[in-house]
N, C-alpha and C positions, 0 to 999 in steps of 0.2 A: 284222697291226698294227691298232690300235683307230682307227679314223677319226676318232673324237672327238680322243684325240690330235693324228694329224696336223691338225684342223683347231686346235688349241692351238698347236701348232707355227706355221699360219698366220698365227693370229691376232696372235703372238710377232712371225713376222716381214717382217708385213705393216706394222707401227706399228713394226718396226725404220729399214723403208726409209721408208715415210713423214714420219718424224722425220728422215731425211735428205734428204728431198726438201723441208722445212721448211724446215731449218738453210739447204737450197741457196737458198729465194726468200728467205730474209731475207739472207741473204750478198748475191744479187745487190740487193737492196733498198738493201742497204749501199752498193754499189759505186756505185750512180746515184743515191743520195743526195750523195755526197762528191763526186761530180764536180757537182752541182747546187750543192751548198758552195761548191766552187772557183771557180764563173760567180758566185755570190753576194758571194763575198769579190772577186771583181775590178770587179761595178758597181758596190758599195760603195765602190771605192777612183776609180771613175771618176765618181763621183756626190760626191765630198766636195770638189773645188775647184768645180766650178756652184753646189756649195749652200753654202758658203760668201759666194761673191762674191752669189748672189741674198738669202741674210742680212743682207749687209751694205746690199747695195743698199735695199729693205726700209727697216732699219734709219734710213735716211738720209733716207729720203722720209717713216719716220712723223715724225721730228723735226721736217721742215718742217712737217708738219700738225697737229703737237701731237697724234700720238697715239703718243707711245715714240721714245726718243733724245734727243738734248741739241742744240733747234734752233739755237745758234751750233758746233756742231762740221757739221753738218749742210751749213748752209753755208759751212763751213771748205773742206769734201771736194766740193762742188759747184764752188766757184771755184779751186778746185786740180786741175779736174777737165781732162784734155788736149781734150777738148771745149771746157770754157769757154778754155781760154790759148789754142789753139788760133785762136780766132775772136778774140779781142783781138787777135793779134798780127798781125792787118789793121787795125789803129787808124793808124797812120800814114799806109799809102797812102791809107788813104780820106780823112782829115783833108788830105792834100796834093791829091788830086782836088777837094777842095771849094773850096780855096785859090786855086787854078791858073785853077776856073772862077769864082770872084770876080774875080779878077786881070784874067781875059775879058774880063769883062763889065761891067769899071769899080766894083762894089761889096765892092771891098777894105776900103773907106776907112766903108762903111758897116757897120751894127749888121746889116744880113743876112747877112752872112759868117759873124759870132760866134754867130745865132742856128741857123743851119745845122751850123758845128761841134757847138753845142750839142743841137743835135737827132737830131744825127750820130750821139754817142756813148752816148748817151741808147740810141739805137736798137740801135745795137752791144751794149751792155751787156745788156739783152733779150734780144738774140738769144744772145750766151756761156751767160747762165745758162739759157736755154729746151734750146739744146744739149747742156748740160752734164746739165740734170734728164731728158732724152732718153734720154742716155745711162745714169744710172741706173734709169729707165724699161725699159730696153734689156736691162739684167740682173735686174732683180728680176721679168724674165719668162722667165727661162730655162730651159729646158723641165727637168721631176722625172721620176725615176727611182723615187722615193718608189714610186709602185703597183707597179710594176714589181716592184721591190726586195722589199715588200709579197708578191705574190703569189709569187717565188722561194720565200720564205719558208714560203708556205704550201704552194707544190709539195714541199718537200722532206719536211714534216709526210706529204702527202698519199700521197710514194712509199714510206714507212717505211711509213705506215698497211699501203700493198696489199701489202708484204710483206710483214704480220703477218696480211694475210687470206686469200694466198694458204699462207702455212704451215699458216694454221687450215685451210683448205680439204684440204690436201696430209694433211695427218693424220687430218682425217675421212673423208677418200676411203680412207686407207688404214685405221684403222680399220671401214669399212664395208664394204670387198672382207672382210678379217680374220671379223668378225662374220659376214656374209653365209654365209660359208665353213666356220664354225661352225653358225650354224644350218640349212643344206644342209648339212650332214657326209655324208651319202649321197652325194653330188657331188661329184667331187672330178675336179681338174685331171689330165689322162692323156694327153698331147697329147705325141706321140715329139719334139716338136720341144723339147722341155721338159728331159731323161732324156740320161745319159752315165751310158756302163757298164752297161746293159743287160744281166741275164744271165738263161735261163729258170728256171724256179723250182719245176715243175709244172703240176697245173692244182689250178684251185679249180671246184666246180660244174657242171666240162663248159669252162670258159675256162681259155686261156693264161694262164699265172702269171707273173710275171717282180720280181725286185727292178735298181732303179738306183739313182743318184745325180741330185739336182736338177741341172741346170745353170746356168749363169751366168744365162738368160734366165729362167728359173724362179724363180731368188733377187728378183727385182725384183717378183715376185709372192707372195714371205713365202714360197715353200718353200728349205728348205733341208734340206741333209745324205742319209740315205739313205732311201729308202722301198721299197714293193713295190705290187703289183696286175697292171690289166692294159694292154693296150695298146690305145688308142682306135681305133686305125685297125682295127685288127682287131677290135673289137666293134662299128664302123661296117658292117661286113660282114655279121655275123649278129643283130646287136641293134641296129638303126638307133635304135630308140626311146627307145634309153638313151644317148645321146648327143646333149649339147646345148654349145656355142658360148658361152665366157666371153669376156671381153677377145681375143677372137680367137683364141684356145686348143680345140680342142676339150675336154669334161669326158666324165666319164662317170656313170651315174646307179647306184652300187654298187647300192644294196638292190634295183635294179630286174635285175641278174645273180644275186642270190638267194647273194651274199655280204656278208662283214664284217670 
């Protein structure tokens, strides 16, 4: 059999398996993309009620400042805010504590009573809407998911990518055992651990002859189907020098047994 051949044969089925060892890392590429997807579509969904309320919030504070929004709805939503109602609706007690201590004190009857109320609510009132802007304060800082979100984004770009590098990788590797194999045609894989069906065949040259069938573990190395020659372990024995160590395979070095 022409070695040149088998090494066609190789080189056939060496970019056979490589194309499937391709196919295998963009598949897995696939599979941890889409679950990167899955985490991406759920902080999406857990990032759209914060980022809305921090919109709004926002929103509401530029109105006050006159930079974007409509400042009387602004302060619509500030004094409607459970913050500011919240605190008003200590206006009473505190208005009857100042009462109580007039009433003490004998200055019922005087204009310091009404200036106190007055100063009272005055105060009150401050504090509702300082509360209240607090509070929107409070969510227009609420932490983003935005980078985050951002980089998911860019991981899943970047997991696709290495499974397109590792395909390329996976097919030039096999392409280059292929080639390699070609241009070494004298060299050729002969390692028993390879061979099912083994049967003698004569001799060629003074060596044992034999034809087989690749095996399973051989196909992963582009041979396939039936071939012949000879058996490495036994030209390990009298031809050490023609025998050299591929992918862990012994080879053997034909032109150097003075066959073809």
């Amino acid at each position: 059999m022409s070695f040149v051949n088998k090494g066609i044969g190789g080189l056939v089925g060496s970019i056979t398996g490589s194309t499937k060892a391709a196919n295998a890392a963009r598949e897995g590429a696939g599979i941890a993309a889409a679950g990167q997807r899955d985490a991406l579509e759920y902080l999406k969904q857990t990032e759209a009620l914060p980022q809305e309320l921090r919109e709004g919030a926002l929103t509401t504070l530029g109105g006050l400042y006159g930079l974007g929004g409509n400042p009387q709805e602004a302060l619509a939503k500030i004094t409607g805010s459970p913050a500011y109602t919240n605190t008003l609706a200590t206006r009473a007690a505190g208005e009857e504590a100042i009462l109580r201590n007039a009433a003490a004190t004998g200055g019922l009857r005087s204009g310091n009573a009404n200036e106190a109320l007055a100063g009272f609510n005055i105060d009150l009132q401050n504090q509702a809407f300082n509360n209240g802007l607090v509070g929107l304060q409070g969510l227009a800082q609420l932490p983003s998911n935005a980078n985050t979100i951002a980089s998911s984004m860019a991981g899943i770009g970047q997991t696709l990518g290495q499974g397109e590098v590792a395909a390329g990788q996976a097919i030039q590797a096999g392409r280059g055992l292929a080639l390699s194999s070609v241009i070494n045609g004298a060299k050729s894989f002969s390692d028993i651990r390879l061979k099912d069906n083994v049967k003698p065949a004569g001799t060629r040259n003074g060596h044992h002859w034999y034809t087989w069938q690749w095996s399973k573990e051989a196909n992963e190395l582009g041979l396939f189907g039936e071939d012949e020659g000879v058996m490495a372990h036994e030209i390990a024995g009298t031809m050490p020098e023609a025998i050299k160590v591929q992918n862990g395979y012994l080879t053997v070095d034909y032109a150097a047994l003075g066959v073809q």
